[in-house]
Kinemage of the C-alpha trace (Angstrom):
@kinemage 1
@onewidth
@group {chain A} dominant
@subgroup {mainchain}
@vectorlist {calphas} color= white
{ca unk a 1} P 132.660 60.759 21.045
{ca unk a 2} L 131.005 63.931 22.084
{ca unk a 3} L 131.927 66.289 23.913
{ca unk a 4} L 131.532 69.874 25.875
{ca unk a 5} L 134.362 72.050 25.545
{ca unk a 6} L 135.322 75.300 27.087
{ca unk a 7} L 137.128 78.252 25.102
{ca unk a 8} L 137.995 81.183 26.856
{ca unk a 9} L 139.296 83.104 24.006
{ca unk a 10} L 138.923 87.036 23.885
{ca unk a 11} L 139.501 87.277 20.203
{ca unk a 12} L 136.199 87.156 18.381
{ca unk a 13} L 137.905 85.891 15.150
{ca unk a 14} L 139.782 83.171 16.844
{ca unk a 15} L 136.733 82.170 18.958
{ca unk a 16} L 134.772 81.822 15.478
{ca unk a 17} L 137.175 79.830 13.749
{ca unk a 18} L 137.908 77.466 16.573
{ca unk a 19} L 134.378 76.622 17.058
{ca unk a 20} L 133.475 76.196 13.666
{ca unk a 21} L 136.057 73.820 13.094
{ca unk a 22} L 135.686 71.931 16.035
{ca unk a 23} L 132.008 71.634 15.576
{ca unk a 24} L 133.131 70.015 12.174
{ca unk a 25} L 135.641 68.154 12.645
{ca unk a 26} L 133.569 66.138 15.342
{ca unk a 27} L 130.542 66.541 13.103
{ca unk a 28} L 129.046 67.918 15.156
{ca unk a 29} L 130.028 65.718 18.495
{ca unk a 30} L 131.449 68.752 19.941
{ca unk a 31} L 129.841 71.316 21.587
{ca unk a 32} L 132.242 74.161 22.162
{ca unk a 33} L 130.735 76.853 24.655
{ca unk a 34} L 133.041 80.021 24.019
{ca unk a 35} L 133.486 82.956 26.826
{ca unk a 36} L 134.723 86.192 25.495
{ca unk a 37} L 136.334 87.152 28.819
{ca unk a 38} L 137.863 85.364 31.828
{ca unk a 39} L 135.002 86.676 34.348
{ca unk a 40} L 131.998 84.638 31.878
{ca unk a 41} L 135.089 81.811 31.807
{ca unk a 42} L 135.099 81.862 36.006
{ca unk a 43} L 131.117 81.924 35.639
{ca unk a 44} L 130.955 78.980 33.255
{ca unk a 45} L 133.381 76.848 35.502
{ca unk a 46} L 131.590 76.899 38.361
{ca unk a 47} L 128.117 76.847 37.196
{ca unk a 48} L 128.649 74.098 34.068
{ca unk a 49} L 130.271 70.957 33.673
{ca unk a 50} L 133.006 70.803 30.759
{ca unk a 51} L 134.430 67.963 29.155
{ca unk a 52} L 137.608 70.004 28.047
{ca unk a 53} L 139.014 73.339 28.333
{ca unk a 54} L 140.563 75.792 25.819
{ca unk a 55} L 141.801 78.187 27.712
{ca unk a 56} L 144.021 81.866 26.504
{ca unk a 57} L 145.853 83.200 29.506
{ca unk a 58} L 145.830 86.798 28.821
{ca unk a 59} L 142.106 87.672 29.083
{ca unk a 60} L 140.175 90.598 30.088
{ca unk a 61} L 139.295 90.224 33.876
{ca unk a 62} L 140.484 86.790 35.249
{ca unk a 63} L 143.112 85.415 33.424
{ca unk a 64} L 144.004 81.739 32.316
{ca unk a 65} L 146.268 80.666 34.970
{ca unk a 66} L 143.181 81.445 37.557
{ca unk a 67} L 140.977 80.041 35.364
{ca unk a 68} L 142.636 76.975 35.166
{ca unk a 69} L 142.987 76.876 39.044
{ca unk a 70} L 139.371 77.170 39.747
{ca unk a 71} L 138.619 74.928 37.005
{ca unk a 72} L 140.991 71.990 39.127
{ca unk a 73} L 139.222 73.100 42.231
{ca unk a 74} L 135.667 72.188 40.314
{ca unk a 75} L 137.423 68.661 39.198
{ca unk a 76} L 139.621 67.145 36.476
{ca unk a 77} L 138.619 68.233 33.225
{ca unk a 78} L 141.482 68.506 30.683
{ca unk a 79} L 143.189 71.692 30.722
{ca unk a 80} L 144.887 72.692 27.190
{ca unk a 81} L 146.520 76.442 26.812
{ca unk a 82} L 146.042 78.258 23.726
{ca unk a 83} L 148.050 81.525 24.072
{ca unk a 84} L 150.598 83.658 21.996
{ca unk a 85} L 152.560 83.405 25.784
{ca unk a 86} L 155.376 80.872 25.254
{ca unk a 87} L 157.877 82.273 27.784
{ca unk a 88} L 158.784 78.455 29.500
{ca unk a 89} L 158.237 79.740 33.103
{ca unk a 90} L 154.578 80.668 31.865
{ca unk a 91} L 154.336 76.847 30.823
{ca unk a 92} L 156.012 75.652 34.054
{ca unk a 93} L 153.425 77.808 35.905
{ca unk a 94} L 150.643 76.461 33.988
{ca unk a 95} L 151.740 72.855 34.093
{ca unk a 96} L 151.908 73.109 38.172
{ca unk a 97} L 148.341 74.846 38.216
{ca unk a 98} L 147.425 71.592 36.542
{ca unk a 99} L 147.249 72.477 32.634
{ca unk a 100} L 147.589 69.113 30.571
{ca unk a 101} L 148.868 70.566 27.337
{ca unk a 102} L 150.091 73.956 25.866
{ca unk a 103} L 149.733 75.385 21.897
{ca unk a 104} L 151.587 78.355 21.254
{ca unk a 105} L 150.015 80.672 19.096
{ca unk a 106} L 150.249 80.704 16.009
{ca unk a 107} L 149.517 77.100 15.252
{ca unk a 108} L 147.798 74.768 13.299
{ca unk a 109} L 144.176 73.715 13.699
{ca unk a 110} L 144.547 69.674 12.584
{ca unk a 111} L 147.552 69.812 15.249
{ca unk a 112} L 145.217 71.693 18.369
{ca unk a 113} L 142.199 69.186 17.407
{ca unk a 114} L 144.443 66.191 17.304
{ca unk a 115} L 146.032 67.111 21.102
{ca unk a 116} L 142.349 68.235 22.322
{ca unk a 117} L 141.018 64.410 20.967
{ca unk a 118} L 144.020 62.846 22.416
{ca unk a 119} L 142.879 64.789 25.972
{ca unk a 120} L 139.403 63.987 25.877
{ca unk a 121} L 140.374 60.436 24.767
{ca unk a 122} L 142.988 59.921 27.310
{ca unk a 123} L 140.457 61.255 30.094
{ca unk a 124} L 138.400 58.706 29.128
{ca unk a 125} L 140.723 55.429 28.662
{ca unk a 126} L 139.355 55.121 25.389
{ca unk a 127} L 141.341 53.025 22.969
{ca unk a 128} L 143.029 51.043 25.626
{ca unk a 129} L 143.331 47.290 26.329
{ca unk a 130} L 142.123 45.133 28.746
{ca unk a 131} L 142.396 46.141 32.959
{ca unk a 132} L 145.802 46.765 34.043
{ca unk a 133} L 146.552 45.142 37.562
{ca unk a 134} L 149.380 45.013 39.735
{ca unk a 135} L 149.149 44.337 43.181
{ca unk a 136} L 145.852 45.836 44.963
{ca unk a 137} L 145.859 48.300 41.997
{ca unk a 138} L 143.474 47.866 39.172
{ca unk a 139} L 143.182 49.939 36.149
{ca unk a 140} L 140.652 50.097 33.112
{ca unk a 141} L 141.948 52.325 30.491
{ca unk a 142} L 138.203 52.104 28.990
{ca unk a 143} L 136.251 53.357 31.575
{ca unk a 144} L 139.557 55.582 33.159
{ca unk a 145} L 139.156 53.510 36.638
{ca unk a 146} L 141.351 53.413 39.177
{ca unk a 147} L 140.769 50.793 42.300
{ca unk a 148} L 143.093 49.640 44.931
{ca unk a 149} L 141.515 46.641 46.894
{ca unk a 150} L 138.069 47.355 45.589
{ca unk a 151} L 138.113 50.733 46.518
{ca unk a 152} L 137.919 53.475 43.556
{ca unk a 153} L 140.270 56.348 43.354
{ca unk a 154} L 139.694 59.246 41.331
{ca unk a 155} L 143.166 60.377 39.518
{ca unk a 156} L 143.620 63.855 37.662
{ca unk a 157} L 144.412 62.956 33.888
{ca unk a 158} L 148.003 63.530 34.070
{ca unk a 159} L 147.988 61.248 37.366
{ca unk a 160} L 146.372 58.676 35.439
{ca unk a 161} L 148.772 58.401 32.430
{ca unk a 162} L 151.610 58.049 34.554
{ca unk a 163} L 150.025 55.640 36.726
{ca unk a 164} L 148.733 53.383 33.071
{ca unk a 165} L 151.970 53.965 31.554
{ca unk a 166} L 153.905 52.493 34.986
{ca unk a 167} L 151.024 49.817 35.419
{ca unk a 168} L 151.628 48.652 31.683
{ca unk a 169} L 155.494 48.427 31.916
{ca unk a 170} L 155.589 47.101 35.746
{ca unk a 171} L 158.924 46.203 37.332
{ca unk a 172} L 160.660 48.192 34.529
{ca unk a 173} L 162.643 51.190 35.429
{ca unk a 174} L 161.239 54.538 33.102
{ca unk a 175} L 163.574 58.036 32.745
{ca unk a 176} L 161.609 61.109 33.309
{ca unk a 177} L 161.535 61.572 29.678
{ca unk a 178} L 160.067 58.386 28.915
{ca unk a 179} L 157.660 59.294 31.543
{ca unk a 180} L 157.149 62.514 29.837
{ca unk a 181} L 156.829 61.097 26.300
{ca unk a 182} L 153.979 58.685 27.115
{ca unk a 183} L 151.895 61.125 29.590
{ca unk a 184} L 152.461 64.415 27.591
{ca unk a 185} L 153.162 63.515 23.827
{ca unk a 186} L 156.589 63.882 22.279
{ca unk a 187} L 155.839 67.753 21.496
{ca unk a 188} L 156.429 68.329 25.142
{ca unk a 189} L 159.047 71.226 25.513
{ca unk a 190} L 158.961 71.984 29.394
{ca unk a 191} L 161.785 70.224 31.914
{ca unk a 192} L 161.753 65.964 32.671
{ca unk a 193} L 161.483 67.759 36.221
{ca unk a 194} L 157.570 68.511 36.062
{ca unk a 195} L 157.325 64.316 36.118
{ca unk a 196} L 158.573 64.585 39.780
{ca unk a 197} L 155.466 66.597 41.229
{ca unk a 198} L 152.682 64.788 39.210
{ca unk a 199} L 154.241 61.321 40.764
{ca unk a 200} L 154.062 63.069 44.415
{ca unk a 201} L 150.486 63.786 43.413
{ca unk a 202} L 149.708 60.272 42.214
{ca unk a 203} L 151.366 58.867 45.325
{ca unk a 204} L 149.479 61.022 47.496
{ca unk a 205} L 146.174 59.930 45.874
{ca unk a 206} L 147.165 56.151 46.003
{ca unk a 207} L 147.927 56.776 49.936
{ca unk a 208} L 148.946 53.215 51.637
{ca unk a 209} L 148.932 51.741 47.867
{ca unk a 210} L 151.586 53.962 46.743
{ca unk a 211} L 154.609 51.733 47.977
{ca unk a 212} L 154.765 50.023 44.796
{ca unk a 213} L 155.841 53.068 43.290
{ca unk a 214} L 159.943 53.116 43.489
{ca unk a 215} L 162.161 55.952 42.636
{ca unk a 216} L 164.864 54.571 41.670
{ca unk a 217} L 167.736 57.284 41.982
{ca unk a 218} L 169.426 58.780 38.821
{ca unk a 219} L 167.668 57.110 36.859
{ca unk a 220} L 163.630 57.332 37.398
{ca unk a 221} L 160.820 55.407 38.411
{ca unk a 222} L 159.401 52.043 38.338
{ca unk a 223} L 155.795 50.270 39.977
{ca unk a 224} L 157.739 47.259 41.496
{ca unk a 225} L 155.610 44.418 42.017
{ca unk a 226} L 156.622 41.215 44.186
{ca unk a 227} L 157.818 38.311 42.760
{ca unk a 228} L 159.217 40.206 39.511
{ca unk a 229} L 161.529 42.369 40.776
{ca unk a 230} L 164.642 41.570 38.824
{ca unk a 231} L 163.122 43.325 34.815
{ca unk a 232} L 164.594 46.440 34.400
């Protein structure tokens, strides 16, 4: 699978060793373009297209929060922090800018490759089964397509995993941290609570299709589908 990824790192060390071993632990798939301060970062957003982004939030000029705003505003590109920062407002913060993942320095370099593959293959649907239906939704986990009565609609990743993970357990009621556990990995650390603004995202995108998406009070959510109501 290859790749263009993003690091906004200001450490010249850290940007070295990163690249290296991404660049061979893909041999050589990945392409990592790294930015030595948040301004080049901005510049890079906005002026390239990136498959994935490694972004540190303390950076000289613009910092990673803003960076990871603009890069939203540009489209929906994998976010992943990589910062000493691990204060959990900073991660709430990040995770409502949009961020998909967070690695607190220091960490280990098999463990940030394995969540920046899972990303990239996540964004992509790849290792998935067959096309996921339910109602007038539609959705290939190969290609990452969403339709809804032939119509395609684009979904951040996030949006998408709750949507799959919903799609593939229809009429079945799901707790926030089951939610959590299939769209963010079992590592996440954050609140169950951060599952209620990424469904008012996904039901916003959906528009008139979202109906099929319950909440179902004290307990969490579920894509009811006609006909099947009665699986919990």
């Amino acid at each position: 699978m290859k790749a263009t990824i993003l690091l906004a790192e200001d450490e010249q060390a850290m940007r070295e060793v990163l690249t290296d071993y991404f660049t061979a632990k893909s041999g050589g798939d990945f392409t990592v373009v790294a930015a030595p301060d948040g301004d080049t970062a901005l510049h890079l957003i906005e002026t390239r297209r990136f498959d994935l982004l490694l972004l540190d939030i303390m950076l000289p000029g613009t910092d990673g929060f803003a960076l990871c705003r603009a890069a939203r505003e540009q489209g929906d590109a994998p976010i992943l922090f990589v910062t000493a920062r691990e204060d959990e407002q900073d991660k709430l913060h990040g995770y409502g800018l949009g961020a998909d993942d967070y690695v607190v320095k220091p960490f280990s370099l098999a463990v940030l490759y394995a969540k920046a593959l899972a990303l990239l293959r996540r964004a992509r649907g790849l290792g998935a089964g067959n096309t996921l239906t339910a109602g007038t939704l539609s959705l290939d986990p190969e290609r990452g397509i969403v339709t809804a009565d032939g119509r395609r609609i684009d979904l951040p990743p996030k949006e998408f995993a709750l949507l799959r993970a919903l799609m593939e357990r229809k009429n079945r009621v799901l707790t926030r941290d089951e939610l959590l556990n299939l769209a963010w990995g079992w590592d996440f650390d954050g609140t169950d609570r951060v599952i209620d603004g990424h469904i008012k995202k996904l039901r916003r995108a959906l528009g008139p299709h979202a109906d099929c998406i319950k909440t179902v009070v004290k307990r969490g959510y579920k894509l009811e589908v006609d006909g099947d109501e009665n699986q919990t």
